[in-house]
DRENTOR-12585 format. One record per residue: x, y, z of N, C-alpha, C in turn. Coordinates in steps of 0.1 Angstrom, whole numbers, plus 5000, padded with zeros to 4 digits. Layout:
N
XYZXYZXYZ
...
REM end
This chain:
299
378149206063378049246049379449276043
380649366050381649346050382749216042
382049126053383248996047382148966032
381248926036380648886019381148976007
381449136009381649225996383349185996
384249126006385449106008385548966002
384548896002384748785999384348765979
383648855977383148865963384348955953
384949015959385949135955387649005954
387548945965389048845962388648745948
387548665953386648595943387148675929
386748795923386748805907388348845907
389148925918390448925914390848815915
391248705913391648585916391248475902
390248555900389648525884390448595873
390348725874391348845865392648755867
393248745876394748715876395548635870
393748475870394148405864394648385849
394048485840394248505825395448575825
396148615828397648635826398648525831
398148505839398748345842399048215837
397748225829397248145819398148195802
398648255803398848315791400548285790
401048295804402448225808402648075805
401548045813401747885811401647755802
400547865786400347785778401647845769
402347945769403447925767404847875766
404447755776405247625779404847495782
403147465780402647365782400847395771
401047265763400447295754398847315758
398147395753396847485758395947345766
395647235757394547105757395346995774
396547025773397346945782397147015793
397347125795397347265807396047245811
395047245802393447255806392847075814
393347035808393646835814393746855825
394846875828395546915844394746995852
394647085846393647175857392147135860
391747075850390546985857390446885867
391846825864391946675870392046715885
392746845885393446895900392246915908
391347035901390147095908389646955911
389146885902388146775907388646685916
390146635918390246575929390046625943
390846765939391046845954388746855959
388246895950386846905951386146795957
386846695955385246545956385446525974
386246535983386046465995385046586002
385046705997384146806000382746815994
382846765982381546815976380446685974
381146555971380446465972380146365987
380646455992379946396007378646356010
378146446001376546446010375546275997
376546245991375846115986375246135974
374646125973373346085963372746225959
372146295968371946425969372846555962
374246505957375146565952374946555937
374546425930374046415917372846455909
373046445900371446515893370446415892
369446495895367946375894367646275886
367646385873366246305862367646335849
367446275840367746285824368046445824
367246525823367546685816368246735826
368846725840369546765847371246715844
371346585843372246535832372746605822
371546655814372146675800372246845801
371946915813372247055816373447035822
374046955829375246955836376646915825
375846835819377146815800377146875795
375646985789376347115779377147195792
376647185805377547355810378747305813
379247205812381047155810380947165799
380647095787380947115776381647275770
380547335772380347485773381147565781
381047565794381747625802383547625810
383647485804384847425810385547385799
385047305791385847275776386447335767
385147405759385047525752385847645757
385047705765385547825774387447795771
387847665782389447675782389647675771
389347625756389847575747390247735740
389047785739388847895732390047995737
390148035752390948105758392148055757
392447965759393947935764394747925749
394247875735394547895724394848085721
393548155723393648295723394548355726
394748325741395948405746397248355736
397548245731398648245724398848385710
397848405704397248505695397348675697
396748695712396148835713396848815727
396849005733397448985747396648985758
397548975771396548855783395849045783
396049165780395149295785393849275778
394049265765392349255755392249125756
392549015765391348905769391148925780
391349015786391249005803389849155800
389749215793389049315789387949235784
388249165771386949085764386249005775
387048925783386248815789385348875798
385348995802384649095811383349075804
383049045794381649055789381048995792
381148885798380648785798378748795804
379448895811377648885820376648935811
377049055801376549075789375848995777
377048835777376548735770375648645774
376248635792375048505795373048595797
373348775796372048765800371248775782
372448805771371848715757371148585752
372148485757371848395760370448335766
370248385781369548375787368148385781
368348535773367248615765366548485753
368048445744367148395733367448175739
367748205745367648025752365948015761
366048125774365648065786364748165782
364348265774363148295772362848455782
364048465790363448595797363748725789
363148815800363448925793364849015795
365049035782365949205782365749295790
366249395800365649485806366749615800
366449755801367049845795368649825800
368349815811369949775818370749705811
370349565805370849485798371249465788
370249545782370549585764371249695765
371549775775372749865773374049795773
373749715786375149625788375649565777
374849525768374949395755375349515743
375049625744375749755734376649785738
377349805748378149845751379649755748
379149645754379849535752380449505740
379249525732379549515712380749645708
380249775716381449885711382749895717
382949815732384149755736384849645727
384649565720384849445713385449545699
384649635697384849715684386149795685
386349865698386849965703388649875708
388449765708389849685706390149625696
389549675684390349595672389849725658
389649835665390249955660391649985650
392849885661393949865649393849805637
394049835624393949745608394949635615
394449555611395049375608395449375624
395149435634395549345651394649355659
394449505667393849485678393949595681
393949615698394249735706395649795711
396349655708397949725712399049595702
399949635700401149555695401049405691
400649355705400449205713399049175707
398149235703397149165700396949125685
396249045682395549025668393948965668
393748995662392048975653391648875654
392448705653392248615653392248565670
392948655681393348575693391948675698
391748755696390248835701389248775696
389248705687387848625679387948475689
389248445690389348285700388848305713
388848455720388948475737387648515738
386548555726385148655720384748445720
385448375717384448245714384548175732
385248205740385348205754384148255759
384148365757382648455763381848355759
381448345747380148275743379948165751
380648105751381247955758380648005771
381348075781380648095796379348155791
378748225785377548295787376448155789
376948075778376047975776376347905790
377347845797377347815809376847875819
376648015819375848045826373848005824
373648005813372047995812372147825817
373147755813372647615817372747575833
373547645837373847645851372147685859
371547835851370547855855369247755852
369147665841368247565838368647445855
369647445856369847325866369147415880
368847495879367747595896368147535909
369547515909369947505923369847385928
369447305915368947135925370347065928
371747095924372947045925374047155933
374147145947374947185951376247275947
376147375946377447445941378947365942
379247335950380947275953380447115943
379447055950379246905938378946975925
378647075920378447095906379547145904
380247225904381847255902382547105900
382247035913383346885909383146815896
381846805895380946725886381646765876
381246925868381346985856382846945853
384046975865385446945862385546785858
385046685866385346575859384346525849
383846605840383146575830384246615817
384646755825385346795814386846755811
387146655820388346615822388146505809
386846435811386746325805386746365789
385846475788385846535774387246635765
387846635776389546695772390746625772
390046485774391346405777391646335760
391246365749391446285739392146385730
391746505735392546605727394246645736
393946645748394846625752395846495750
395946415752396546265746397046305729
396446395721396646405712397146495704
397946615718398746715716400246695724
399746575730400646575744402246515738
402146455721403446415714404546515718
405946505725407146635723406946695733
406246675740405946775752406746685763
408046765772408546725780408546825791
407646725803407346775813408546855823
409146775821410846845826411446915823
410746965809411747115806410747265806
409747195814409047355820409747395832
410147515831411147545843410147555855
410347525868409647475883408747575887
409247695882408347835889407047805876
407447775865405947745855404647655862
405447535867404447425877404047505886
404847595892404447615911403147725903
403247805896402047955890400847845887
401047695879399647615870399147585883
399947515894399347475907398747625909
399147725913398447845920397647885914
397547885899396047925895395047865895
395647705898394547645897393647625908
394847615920393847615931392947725938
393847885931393148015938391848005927
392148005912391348015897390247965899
390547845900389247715898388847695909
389347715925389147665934388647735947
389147815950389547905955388148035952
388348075944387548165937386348125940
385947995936384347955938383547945952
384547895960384147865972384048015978
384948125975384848215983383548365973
383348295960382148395957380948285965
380748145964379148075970379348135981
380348175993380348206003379848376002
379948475993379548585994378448615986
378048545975376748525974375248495979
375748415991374848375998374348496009
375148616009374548756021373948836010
374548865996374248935988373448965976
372949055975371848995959372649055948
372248935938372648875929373049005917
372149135914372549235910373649295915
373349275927375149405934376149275933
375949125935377549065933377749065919
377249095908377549085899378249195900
378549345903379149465902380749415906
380549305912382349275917383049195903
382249165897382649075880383849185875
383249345877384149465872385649415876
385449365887387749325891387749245881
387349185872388249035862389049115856
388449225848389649305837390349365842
390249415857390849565863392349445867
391949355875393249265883393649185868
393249145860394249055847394549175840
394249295837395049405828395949465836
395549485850397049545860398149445857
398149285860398849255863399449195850
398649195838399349195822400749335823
400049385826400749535822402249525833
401949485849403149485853403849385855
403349275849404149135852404549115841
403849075831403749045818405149195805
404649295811404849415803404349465787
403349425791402149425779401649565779
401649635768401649785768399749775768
399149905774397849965777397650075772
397150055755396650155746395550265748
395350315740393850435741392550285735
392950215727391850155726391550025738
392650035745392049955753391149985762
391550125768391150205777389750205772
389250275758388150265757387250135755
388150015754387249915755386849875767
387949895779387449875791386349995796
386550095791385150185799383750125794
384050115787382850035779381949925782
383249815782382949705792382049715807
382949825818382549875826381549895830
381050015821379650085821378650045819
378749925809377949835804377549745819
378549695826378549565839377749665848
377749795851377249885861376049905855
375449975843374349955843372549805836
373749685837373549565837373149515850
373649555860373549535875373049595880
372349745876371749845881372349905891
373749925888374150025897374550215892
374150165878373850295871373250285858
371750335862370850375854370550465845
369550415833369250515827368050595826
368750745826367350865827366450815824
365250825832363750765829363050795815
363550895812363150945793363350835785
364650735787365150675777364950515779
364150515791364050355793362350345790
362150215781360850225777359850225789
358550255782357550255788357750435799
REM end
């Protein structure tokens, strides 16, 4: 049980780390171009592993198809689009805090798509989440610190939605596509759906004057981010139930706002603080790892 909570714990830091990373590198390579590349990479490095097993790696019928094109669309398109613009806007600490919501949004989602229920846990999580989001743009006309603004937290807020909804579509697809083939899939789907915006930003952009350490960080996030990360949560997921691995989601903001703050030097306000407890609190009693007094949960 050990290696699986060790393996879920590198898993979400490796996620966190990536959005500051990200926030370096669309600062020298334009957001839709950056996002191209990192698909193209995952999905190559992915196919001699994932599509091994043939046939069995692809989706069945029509609606499995069309659940596998909204959750790229959604989760890989969107999601980069929204974020990697953002970060130019707001700082990598209040998107490494916002994106934390995410579990918050997919079990909204979930709620008014896939029809289940809210449970008190969740609708806490989903309030909480709303006064974290509030609780960083507390500043008139910015945010929660210097570095941010209103409009890069509305672009990294349209990220969340993006994954939440990837999440419910991932859950419509019930496991009939292989984790590692559905990762490859979704990346060269979305390669295909990013390549025209990319081609279409890519005017002036000279690949030679991103200095070498910019390349060597886009390779490393991509392969720990996109790659890396997935294989080693399917591997810790598979000992763990699905309520307690969600409690390791809590490292995205903790590892991308450490390493904003000491890499980056992006200052960590009182509103951020309170947007992260918030966030927090919300992911803990979302997960049921802290509940509410029996007085105040219905029934």
């Amino acid at each position: 049980m050990r290696a699986a909570y060790l393996n879920l714990a590198l898993s979400m830091t490796l996620v966190g780390l990536s959005v500051p990373a990200s926030k370096v590198i669309v600062s020298h390579v334009p957001p839709l171009v950056a996002a191209e590349m990192r698909f193209a990479l995952v999905a190559v490095l992915l196919a001699p592993l994932a599509l091994r097993g043939g046939a069995a790696a692809f989706p069945r019928n029509g609606r499995d198809w069309t659940s596998l094109i909204l959750l790229s669309l959604f989760g890989m398109v969107l999601f980069n689009l929204f974020l990697l613009y953002g970060l130019r806007e707001t700082s990598a600490v209040a998107a490494g805090i916002i994106t934390s919501t995410i579990p918050a949004m997919t079990a909204l989602g979930a709620a008014l798509i896939l029809r289940e229920r809210i449970g008190a846990g969740s609708a806490a999580a989903i309030a909480l989440a709303v006064v974290g989001m509030v609780a960083l743009n507390l500043r008139p006309g910015g945010g929660g610190g210097p570095d941010d603004s209103l409009v890069g937290n509305a672009l990294v807020f349209g990220a969340v939605v993006s994954e939440g909804l990837y999440g419910v579509f991932a859950r419509q697809l019930g496991g009939r596509i292989p984790p590692l083939a559905l990762t490859c899939l979704a990346n060269v789907l979305a390669a295909a759906m990013m390549a025209p915006g990319a081609l279409a930003t890519l005017g002036g952009f000279d690949p030679a004057a991103v200095p070498g350490w910019v390349w060597l960080l886009f390779v490393g996030s991509g392969l720990t981010g996109g790659l890396l990360a997935v294989v080693l949560w399917m591997r810790g997921i598979a000992h763990v139930p699905a309520n307690r691995a969600g409690l390791f989601t809590g490292l995205i903001p903790a590892a991308g706002v450490l390493a904003a703050v000491l890499f980056l030097g992006e200052a960590f306000t009182l509103a951020h603080a309170a947007g992260l407890l918030c966030v927090l609190f919300g992911i803990a009693m979302g997960t049921g790892a802290l509940r509410l007094p029996k007085r105040f949960t219905p029934g």
